[in-house]
Residue frames relative to the residue before (quaternion, step in Angstrom):
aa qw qx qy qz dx dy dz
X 1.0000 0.0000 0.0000 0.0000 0.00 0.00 0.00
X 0.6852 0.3799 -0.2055 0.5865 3.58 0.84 -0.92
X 0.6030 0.4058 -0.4751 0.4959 3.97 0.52 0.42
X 0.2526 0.7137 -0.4062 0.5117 4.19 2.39 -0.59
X 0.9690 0.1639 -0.0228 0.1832 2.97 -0.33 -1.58
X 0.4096 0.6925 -0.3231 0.4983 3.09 1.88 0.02
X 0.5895 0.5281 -0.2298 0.5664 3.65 1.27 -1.24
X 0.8920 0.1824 -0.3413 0.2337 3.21 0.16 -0.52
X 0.3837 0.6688 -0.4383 0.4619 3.28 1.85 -0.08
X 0.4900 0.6359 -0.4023 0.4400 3.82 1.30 -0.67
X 0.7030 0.3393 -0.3741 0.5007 3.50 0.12 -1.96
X 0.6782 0.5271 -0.4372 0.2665 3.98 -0.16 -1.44
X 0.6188 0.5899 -0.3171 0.4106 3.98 1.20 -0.89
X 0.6777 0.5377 -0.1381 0.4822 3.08 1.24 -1.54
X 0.7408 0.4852 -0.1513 0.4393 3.40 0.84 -0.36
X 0.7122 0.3337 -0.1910 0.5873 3.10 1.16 -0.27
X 0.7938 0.3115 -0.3146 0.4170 3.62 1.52 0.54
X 0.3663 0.5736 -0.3926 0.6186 2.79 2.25 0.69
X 0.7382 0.4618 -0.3784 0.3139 3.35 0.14 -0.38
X 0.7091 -0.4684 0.3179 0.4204 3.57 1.38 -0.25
X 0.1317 -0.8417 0.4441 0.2774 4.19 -0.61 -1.18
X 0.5248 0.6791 -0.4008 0.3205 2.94 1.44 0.42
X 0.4650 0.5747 -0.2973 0.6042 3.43 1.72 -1.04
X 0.9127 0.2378 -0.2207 0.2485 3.09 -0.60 -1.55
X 0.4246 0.7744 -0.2765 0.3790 3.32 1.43 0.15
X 0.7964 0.3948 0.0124 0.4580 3.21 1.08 -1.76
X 0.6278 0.3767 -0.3560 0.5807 3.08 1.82 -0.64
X 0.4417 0.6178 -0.5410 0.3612 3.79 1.11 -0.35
X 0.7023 0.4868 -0.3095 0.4171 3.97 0.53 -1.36
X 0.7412 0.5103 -0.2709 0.3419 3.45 0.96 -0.83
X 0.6088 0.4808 -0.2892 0.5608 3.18 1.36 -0.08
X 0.6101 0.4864 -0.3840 0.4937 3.59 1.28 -0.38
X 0.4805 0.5661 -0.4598 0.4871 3.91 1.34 -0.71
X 0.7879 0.4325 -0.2674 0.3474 3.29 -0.09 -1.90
X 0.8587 0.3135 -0.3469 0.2098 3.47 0.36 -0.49
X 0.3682 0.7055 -0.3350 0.5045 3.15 1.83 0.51
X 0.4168 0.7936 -0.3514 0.2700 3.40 1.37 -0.39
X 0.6524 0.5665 -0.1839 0.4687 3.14 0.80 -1.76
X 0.6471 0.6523 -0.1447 0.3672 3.73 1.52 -0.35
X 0.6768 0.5502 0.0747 0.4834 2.44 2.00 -1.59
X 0.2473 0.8694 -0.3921 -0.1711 2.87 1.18 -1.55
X 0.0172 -0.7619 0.6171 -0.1958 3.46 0.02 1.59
X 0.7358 0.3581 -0.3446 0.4601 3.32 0.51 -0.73
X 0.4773 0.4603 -0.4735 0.5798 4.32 0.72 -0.40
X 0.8234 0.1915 -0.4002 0.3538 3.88 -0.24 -0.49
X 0.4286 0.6021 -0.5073 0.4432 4.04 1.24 -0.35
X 0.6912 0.5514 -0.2882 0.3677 3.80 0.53 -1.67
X 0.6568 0.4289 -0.2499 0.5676 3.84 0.86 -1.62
X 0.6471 0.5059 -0.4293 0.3755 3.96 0.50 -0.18
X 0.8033 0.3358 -0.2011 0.4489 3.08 0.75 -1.39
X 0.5695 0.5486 -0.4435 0.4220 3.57 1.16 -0.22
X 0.6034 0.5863 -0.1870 0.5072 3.74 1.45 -0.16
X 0.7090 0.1776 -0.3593 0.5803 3.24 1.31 -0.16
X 0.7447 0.3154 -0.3743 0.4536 3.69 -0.10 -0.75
X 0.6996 0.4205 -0.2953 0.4965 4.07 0.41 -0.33
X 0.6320 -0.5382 0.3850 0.4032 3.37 -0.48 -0.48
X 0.4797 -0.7869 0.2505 0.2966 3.73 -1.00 0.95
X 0.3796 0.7664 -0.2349 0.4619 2.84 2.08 -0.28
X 0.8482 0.0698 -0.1506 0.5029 3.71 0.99 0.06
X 0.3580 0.7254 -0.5499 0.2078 3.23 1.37 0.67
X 0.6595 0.5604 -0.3223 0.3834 3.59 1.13 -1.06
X 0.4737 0.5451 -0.3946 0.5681 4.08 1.73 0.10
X 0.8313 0.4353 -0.0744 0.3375 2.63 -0.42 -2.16
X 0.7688 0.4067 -0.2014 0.4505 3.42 0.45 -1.07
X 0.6250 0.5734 -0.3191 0.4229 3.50 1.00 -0.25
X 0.6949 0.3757 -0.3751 0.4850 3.18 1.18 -0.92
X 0.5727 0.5530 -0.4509 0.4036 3.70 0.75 -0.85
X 0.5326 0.6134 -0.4016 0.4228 4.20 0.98 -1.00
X 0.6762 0.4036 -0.2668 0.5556 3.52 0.66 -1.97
X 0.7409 0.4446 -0.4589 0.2070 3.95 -0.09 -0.66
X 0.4656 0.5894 -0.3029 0.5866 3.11 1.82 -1.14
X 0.7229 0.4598 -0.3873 0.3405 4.03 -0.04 -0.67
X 0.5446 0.4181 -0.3494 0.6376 3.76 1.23 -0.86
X 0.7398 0.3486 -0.4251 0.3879 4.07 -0.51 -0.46
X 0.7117 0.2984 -0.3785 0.5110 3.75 1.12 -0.03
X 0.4631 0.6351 -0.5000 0.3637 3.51 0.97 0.06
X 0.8291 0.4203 -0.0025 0.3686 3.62 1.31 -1.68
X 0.6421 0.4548 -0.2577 0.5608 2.98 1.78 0.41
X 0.4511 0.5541 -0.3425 0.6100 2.93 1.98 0.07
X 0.6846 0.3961 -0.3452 0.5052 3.66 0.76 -0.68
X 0.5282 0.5966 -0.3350 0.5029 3.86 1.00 -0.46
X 0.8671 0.1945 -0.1996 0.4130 3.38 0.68 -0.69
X 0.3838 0.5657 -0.5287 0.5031 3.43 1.75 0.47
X 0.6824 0.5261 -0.2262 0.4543 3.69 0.34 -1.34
X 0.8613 0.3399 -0.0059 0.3775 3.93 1.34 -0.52
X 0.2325 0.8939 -0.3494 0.1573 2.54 2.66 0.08
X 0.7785 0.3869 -0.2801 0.4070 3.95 0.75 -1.83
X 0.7617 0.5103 -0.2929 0.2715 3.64 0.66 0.24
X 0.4391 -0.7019 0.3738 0.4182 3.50 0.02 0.71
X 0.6605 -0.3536 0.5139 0.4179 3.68 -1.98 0.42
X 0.9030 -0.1705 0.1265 0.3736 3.20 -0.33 -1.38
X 0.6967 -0.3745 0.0140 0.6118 4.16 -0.44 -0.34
X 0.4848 0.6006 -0.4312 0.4673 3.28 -0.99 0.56
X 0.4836 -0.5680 0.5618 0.3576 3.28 -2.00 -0.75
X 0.1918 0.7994 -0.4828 0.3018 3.44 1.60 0.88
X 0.1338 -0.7969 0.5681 -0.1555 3.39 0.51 1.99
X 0.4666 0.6872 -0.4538 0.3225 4.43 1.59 -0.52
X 0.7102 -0.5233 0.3394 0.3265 3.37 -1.62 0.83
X 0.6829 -0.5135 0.4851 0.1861 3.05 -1.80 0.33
X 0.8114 -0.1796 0.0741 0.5513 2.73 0.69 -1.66
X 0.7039 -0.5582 0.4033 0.1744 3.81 -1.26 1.30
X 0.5279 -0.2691 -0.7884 0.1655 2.00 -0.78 2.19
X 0.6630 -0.5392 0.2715 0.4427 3.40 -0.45 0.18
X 0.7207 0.4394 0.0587 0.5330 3.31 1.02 -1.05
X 0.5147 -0.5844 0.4380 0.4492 3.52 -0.38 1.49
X 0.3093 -0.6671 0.6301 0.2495 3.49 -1.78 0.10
X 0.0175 -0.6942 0.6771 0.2436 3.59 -1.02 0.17
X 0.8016 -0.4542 0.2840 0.2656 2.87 -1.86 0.16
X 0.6562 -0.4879 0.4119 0.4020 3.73 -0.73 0.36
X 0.7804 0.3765 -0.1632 0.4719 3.87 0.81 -0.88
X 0.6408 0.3540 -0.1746 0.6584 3.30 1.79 -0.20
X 0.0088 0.6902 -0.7198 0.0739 3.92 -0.96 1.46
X 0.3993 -0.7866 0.4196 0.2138 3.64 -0.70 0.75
X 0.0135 -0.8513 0.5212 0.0589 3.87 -0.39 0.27
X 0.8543 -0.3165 0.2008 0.3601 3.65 -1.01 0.03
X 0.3923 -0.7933 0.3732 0.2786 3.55 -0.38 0.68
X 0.5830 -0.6393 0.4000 0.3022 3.30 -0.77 0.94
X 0.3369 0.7811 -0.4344 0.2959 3.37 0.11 1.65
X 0.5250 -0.6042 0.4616 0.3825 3.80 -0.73 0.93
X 0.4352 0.6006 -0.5358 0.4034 4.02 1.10 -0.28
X 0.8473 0.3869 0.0691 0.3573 3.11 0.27 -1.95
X 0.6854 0.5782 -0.3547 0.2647 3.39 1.27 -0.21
X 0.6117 -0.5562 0.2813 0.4872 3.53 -0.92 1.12
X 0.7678 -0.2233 0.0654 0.5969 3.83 0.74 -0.77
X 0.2640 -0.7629 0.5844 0.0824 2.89 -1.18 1.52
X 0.6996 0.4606 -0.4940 0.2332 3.50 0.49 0.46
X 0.3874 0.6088 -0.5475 0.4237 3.34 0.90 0.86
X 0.4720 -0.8077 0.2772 0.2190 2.93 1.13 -0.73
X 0.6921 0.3398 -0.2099 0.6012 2.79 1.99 0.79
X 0.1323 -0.8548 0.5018 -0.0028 3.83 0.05 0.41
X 0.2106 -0.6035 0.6511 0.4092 4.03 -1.16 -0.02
X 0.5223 0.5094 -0.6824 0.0463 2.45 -2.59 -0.28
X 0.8189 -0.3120 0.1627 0.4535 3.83 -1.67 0.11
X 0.3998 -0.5653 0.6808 0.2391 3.67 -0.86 0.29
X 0.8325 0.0623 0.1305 0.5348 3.31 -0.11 -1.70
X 0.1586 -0.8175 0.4448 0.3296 3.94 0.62 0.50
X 0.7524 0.4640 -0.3531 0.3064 3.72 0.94 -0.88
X 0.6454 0.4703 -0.3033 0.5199 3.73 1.51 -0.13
X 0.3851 -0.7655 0.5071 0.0925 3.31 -0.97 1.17
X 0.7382 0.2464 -0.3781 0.5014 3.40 -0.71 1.77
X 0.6234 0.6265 -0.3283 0.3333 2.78 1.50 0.19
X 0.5602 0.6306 -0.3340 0.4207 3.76 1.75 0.49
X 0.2810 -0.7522 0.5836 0.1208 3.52 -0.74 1.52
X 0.0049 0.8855 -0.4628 0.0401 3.06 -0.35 1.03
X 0.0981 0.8536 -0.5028 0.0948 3.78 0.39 0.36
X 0.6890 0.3597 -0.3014 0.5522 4.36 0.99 0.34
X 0.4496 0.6135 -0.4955 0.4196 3.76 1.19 0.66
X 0.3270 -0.6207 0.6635 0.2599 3.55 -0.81 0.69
C-alpha cells in the first residue's frame, strides 16, 4: 500500500514539473478566481445592470438575476474543472487557455476595481490616510480621494 502511494505521489510530482509553470500556473489562478465567484457575485450584479440598461429596467432585478446566478454557477464549475485539472492541458498541445470567455471574473460597468486601501500601498501613510478599495469585492465600498 505504501509503495500505492509513493507511485502516485511520483506520477502527480512528475507531472506537474514536466509540464512547465506557466500554463499550469495561470490556469491554476483562474480556477481559484472563478470559483470564488459564487462569493463575489460580480457577474448577478454585471447581468441586473446590463439587463437594466439595454433591455428594460423593469426586469433587470428578474431577468438579469437569473441570467447573473446562471452565469455565476458556469463560472463557479469551470473554475472547479480547472482547479481539479490545473497540470493538464484543455486540448492537444500545451493549450493551458480558458474554458470559458471572459477569462477573468467581470465587474460591473459602474464598478472598476483599484488597490486596496492599505498602509502597503498608500500614496502616504503618514498622514494617515490614503485611497483605494476598503472591501475590493463589494461595490461602494472604495474611499477614494487621489483619483483624478
Amino acid at each position: 500500500m505504501r509503495i500505492t502511494y509513493s507511485v502516485v505521489f511520483f506520477v502527480i510530482a512528475a507531472s506537474l514539473f514536466a509540464v512547465g509553470c506557466a500554463g499550469p500556473e495561470r490556469k491554476l489562478g483562474r480556477g481559484i478566481n472563478n470559483v470564488t465567484e459564487i462569493a463575489r457575485g460580480g457577474e448577478i450584479t454585471r447581468s441586473i445592470e446590463q439587463t437594466a440598461v439595454f433591455n428594460d429596467p423593469e426586469v433587470g432585478y428578474t431577468t438579469g438575476f437569473i441570467h447573473g446566478f446562471d452565469r455565476t454557477l458556469k463560472r463557479t464549475c469551470v473554475g472547479a474543472y480547472e482547479i481539479v485539472t490545473f497540470p493538464f492541458p484543455n486540448h492537444s498541445g500545451k493549450d493551458y487557455g480558458p474554458v470559458f470567455y471572459p477569462e477573468n471574473p467581470v465587474y460591473p460597468d459602474s464598478y472598476r476595481p483599484n488597490m486596496i486601501a492599505d498602509t502597503i500601498v498608500s500614496p502616504d501613510s503618514g498622514l494617515g490616510f490614503g485611497g483605494g478599495d476598503v472591501v475590493p469585492f463589494s461595490p461602494g465600498s472604495r474611499f477614494r480621494i487621489f483619483d483624478n
